[in-house]
Every structure is written in structure tokens, then in C-alpha cells.
KEMARZA-321639 format. One line per field, with one value per residue: z negated, y negated, x of N, C-alpha, C in turn. Coordinates in steps of 0.02 Angstrom, whole numbers, plus 50000, padded with zeros to 5 digits. Example, Ala and Ser with C-alpha at 12.3 -4.5 7.8 and 13.67 -1.06 7.14 Angstrom:
BEGIN
n_zz 49610,49646
n_yy 50284,50112
n_xx 50660,50642
ca_zz 49610,49643
ca_yy 50225,50053
ca_xx 50615,50684
c_zz 49610,49606
c_yy 50165,49998
c_xx 50660,50645
***
This chain:
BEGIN
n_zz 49225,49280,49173,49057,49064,49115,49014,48894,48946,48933,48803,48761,48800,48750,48626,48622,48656,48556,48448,48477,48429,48363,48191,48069,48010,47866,47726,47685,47555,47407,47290,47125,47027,46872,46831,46880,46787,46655,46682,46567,46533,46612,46748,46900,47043,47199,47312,47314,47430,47467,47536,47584,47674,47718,47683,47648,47515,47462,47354,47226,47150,46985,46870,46726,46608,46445,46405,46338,46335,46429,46553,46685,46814,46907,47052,47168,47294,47285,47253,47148,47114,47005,46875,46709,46652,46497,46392,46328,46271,46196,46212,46323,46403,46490,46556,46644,46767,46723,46631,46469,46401,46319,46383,46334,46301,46336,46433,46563,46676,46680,46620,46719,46833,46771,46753,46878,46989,47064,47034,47008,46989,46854,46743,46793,46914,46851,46823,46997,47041,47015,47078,47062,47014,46877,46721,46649,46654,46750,46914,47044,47186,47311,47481,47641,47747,47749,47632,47483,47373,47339,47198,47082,47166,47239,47374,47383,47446,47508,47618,47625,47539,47406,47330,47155,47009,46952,47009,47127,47199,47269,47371,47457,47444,47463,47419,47428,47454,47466,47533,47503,47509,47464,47464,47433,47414,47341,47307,47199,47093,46910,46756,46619,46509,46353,46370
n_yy 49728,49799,49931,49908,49886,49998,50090,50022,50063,50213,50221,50171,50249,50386,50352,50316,50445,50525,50481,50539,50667,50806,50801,50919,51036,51034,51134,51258,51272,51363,51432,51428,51576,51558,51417,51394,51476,51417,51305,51266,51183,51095,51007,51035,50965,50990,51072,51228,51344,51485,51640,51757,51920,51892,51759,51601,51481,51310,51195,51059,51087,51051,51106,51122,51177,51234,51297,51450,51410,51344,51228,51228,51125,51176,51089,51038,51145,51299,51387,51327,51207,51158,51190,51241,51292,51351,51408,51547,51662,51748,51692,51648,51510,51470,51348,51288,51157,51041,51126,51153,51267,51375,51489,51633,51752,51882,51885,51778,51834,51945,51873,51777,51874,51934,51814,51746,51851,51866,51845,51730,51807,51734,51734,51811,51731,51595,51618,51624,51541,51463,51524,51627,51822,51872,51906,52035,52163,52232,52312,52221,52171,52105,52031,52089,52009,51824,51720,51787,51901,52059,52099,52186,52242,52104,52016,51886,51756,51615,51478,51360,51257,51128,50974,50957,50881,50903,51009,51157,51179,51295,51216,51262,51417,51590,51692,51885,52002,52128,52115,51976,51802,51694,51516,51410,51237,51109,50968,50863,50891,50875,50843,50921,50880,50905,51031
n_xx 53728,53638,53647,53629,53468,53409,53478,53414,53260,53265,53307,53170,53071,53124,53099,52949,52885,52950,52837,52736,52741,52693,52633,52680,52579,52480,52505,52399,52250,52273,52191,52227,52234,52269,52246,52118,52038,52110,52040,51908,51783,51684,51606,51467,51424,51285,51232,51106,51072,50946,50941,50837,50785,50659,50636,50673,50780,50814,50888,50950,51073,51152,51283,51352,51497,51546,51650,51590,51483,51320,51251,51107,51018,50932,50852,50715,50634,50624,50532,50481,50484,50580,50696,50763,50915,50988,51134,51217,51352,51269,51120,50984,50895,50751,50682,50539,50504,50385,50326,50270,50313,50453,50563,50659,50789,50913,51000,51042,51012,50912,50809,50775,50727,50618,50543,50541,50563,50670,50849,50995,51179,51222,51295,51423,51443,51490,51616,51673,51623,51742,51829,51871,51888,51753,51819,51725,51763,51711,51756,51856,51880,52003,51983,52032,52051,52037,51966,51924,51832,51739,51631,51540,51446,51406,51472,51606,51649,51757,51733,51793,51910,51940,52058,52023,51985,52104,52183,52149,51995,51841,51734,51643,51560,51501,51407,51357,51227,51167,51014,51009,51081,51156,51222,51328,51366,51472,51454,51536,51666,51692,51783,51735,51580,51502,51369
ca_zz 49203,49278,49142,48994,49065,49098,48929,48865,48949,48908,48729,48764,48824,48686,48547,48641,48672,48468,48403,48492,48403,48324,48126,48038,47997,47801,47703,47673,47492,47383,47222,47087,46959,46812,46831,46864,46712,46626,46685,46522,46514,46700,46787,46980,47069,47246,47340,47332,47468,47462,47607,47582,47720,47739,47662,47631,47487,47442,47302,47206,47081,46929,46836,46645,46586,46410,46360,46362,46344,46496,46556,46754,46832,46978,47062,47212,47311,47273,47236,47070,47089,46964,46799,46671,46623,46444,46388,46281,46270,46154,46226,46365,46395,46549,46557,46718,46780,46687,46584,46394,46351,46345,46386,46306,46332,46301,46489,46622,46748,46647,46595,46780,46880,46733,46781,46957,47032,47070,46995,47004,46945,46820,46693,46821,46949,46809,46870,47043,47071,47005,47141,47028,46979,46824,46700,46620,46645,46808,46936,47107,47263,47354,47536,47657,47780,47726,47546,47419,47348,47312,47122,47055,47224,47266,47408,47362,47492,47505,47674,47611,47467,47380,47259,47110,46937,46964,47047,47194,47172,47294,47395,47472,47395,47484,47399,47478,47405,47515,47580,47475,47529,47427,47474,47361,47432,47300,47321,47165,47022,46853,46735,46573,46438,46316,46408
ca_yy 49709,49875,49976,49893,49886,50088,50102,50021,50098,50249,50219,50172,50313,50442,50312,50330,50529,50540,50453,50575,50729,50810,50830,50980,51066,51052,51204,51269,51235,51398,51433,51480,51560,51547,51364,51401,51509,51381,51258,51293,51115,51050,51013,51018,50956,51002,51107,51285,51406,51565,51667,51841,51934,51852,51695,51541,51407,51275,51156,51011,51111,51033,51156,51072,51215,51208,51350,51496,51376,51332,51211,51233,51110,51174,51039,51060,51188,51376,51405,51329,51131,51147,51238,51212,51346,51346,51473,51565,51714,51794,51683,51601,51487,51433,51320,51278,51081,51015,51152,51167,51357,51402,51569,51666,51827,51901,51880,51735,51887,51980,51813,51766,51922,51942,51764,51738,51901,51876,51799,51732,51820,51680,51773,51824,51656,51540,51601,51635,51462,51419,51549,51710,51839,51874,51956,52054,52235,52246,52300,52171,52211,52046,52043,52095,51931,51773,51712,51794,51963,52083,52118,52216,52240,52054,52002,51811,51715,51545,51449,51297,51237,51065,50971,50932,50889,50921,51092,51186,51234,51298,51164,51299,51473,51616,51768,51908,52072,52161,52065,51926,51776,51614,51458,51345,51181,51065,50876,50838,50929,50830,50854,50917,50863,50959,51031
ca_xx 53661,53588,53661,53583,53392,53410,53464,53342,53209,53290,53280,53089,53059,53131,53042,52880,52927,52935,52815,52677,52755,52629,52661,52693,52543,52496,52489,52331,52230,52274,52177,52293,52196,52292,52222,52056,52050,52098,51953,51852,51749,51663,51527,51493,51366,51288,51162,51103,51009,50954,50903,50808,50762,50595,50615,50755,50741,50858,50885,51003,51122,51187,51290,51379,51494,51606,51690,51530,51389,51308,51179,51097,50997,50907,50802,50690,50597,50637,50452,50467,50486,50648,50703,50829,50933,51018,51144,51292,51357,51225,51046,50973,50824,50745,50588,50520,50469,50333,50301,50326,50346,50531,50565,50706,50804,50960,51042,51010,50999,50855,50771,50762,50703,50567,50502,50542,50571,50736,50899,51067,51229,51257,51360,51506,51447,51547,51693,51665,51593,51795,51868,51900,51825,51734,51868,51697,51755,51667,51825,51854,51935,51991,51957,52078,52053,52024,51983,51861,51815,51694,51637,51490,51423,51431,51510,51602,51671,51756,51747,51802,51932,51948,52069,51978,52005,52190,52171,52122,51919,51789,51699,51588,51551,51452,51363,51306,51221,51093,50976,51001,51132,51168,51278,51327,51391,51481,51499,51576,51678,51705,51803,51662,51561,51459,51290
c_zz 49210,49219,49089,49018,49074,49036,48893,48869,48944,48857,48720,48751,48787,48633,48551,48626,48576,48433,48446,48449,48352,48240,48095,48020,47903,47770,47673,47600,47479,47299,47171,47029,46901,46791,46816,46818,46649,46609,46640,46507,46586,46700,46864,46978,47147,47278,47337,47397,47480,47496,47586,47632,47750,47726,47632,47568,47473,47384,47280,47132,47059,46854,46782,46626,46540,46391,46386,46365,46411,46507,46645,46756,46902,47007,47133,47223,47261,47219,47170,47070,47049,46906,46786,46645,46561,46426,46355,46282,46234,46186,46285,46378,46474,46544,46623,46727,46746,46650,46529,46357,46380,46338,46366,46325,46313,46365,46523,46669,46723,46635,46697,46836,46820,46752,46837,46991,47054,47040,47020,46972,46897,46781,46738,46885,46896,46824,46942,47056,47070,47039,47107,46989,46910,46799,46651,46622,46734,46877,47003,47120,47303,47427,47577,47718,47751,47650,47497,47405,47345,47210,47107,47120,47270,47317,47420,47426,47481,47574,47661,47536,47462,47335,47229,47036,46935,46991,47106,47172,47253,47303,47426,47471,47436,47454,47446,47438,47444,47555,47575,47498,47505,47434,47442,47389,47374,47320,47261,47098,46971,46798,46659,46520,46405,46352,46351
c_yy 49767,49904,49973,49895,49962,50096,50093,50040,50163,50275,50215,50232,50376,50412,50352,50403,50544,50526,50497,50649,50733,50824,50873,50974,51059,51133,51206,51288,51323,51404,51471,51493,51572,51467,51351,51428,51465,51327,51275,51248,51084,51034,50984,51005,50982,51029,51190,51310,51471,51596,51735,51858,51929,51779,51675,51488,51355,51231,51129,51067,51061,51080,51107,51166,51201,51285,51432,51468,51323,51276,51197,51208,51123,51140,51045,51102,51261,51394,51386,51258,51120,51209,51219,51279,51356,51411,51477,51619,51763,51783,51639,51591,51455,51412,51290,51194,51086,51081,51155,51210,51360,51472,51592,51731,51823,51867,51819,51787,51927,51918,51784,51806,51954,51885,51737,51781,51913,51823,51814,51781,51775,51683,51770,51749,51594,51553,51619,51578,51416,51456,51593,51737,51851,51921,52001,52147,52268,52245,52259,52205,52152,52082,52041,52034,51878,51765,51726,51860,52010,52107,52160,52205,52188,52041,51919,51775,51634,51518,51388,51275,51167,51051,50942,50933,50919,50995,51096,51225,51244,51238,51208,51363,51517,51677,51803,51974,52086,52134,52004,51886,51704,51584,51425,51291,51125,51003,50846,50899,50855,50873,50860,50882,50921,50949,51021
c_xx 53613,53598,53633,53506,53394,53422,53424,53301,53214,53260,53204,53072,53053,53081,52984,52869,52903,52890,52743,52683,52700,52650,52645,52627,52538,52484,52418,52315,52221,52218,52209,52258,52203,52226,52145,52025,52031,52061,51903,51798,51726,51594,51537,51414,51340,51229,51174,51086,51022,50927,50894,50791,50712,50581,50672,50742,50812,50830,50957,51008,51164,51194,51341,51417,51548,51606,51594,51466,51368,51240,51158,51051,50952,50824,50768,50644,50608,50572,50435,50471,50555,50674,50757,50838,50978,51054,51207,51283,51302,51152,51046,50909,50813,50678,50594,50483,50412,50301,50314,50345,50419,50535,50643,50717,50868,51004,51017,50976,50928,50796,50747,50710,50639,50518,50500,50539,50617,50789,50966,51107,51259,51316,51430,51501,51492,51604,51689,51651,51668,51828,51898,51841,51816,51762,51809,51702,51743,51716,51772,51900,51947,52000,52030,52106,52012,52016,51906,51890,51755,51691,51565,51422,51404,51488,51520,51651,51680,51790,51784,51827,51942,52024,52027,51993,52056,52202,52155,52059,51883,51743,51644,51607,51479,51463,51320,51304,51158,51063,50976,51067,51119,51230,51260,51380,51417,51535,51550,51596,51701,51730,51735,51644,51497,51384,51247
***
């Protein structure tokens, strides 16, 4: 009768014993960017901020992108209340909350730092916001720890990957170029519709 209750508690024992093992580790969220590449139709949503060496702003980004035409929502502070940014390879328009002149220009980046004083990389940020860089000529050097690059004196960083819309995208996205440093936090990617 001894021999069977040792066994049994035995067997307890190993059960218990196993069922604490810790489980394999998953592999960590790659961005493969054939894939991302191919992401030609989205839209993400989320938060900006942008920190200059004297001064921080944030705001709610809603970026719509199909193929080269673009449409950017930025809602909030950043000394402007909001602006809408419209755009394609050849023009881009940005009108500002409650105003009704639209302003035009050839670049987002020229159209921006003409009426704000400073501006996004929007042009090569469409792909960088999808975790590669911008195939525009302009050489990259990826980083020798962890996961980003540098590109046209941008320095892109990704702390944080997602799946999304059947892929591996950027859940958080940091720029850095001088003094200037923008995070981009995104709660949701969607699969696109025309901006």
C-alpha cells in the first residue's frame, strides 16, 4: 500500500514540476519589407510629438495613404489647432483649422517650413512610418543595434513592432535630426481607402 501513495505523489510532483516550465520564448516581430513595400493602400491612426530644443507639441495623427496620394490629419496643439495636408507626387495643399485659404506648393517639406517654420519629412515618412526606407535615391545605412536606420540625415528608429493588416508594421516610430525629435505612436493600422 506504501508503494502506490509514493508513486503517486511522485507523479504529483513531476506534473506539478512541469506545468511551471516556463515556455519558449516567442520570436521577436520582424518587418519584412518586401511586404511593407507592398502596403500601397492604408491608413493609421495615433499620436504625434515633437520636441525641439526649446519647445514640445503633440497632436492626433490621421494619415489615409493610396498608392502616392496622401491625405494627413493633424489635430490638436502644435501651435496651429490642426491642418489638413493633401498630396501626390507632383502637389500639395495644406489649409489650416478654420481657415479657408489653401496653400499650395510643389513639396509637403517646402509648403510646411514656408508656413510653419518647420516641417515633417513626409515624402520619405510614407515609408518609414511602414518600417523602410524611402527607395527615393537618397542612400540608408541601417543601424548596427537594434531596429531602424538612418536616411538623409534622419535618424529612424522602431521601439516597438505590431501585426497589422496581415504584416509586421511599426507601432512606434522615432525621428531624430538635430535638434528636432518626433514620435509617432500608432493605435490602429487599416487596411485603405481613397484619401
Amino acid at each position: 500500500m506504501r508503494m502506490p501513495v509514493l508513486f503517486g505523489i511522485l507523479l504529483l510532483t513531476l506534473l506539478s514540476g512541469c506545468s511551471t516550465l516556463k515556455q519558449p520564448p516567442t520570436a521577436p516581430l520582424v518587418i519584412d519589407p518586401e511586404q511593407a513595400m507592398n502596403l500601397q493602400q492604408w491608413s493609421a491612426q495615433g499620436r504625434i510629438g515633437i520636441r525641439w530644443a526649446d519647445d514640445s507639441q503633440s497632436a492626433n495623427l490621421n494619415w489615409q495613404q493610396d498608392q502616392d496620394r496622401y491625405r494627413i490629419r493633424i489635430s490638436g496643439p502644435l501651435g496651429q489647432g490642426g491642418m489638413s495636408i493633401d498630396g501626390n507626387a507632383q502637389e500639395v495643399s495644406l489649409q489650416r483649422a478654420g481657415e479657408p485659404e489653401i496653400h499650395r506648393a510643389r513639396t509637403p517639406e517646402a509648403l510646411m517650413q514656408q508656413l510653419l517654420g518647420w516641417h515633417l519629412p513626409l515624402t520619405q515618412a510614407q515609408f518609414w512610418i511602414r518600417g523602410i526606407p524611402a527607395p527615393s535615391g537618397a542612400p540608408h545605412r541601417y543601424a548596427t543595434t537594434g531596429s531602424g536606420f538612418t536616411q538623409s540625415g534622419w535618424r529612424i528608429e522602431y521601439p516597438r513592432l505590431t501585426q497589422a493588416v496581415g504584416r509586421v508594421l511599426p507601432e512606434k516610430l522615432r525621428l531624430s535630426r538635430e535638434d528636432m525629435k518626433i514620435t509617432v505612436i500608432i493605435n490602429e493600422w487599416e487596411p485603405g481607402t481613397d484619401p
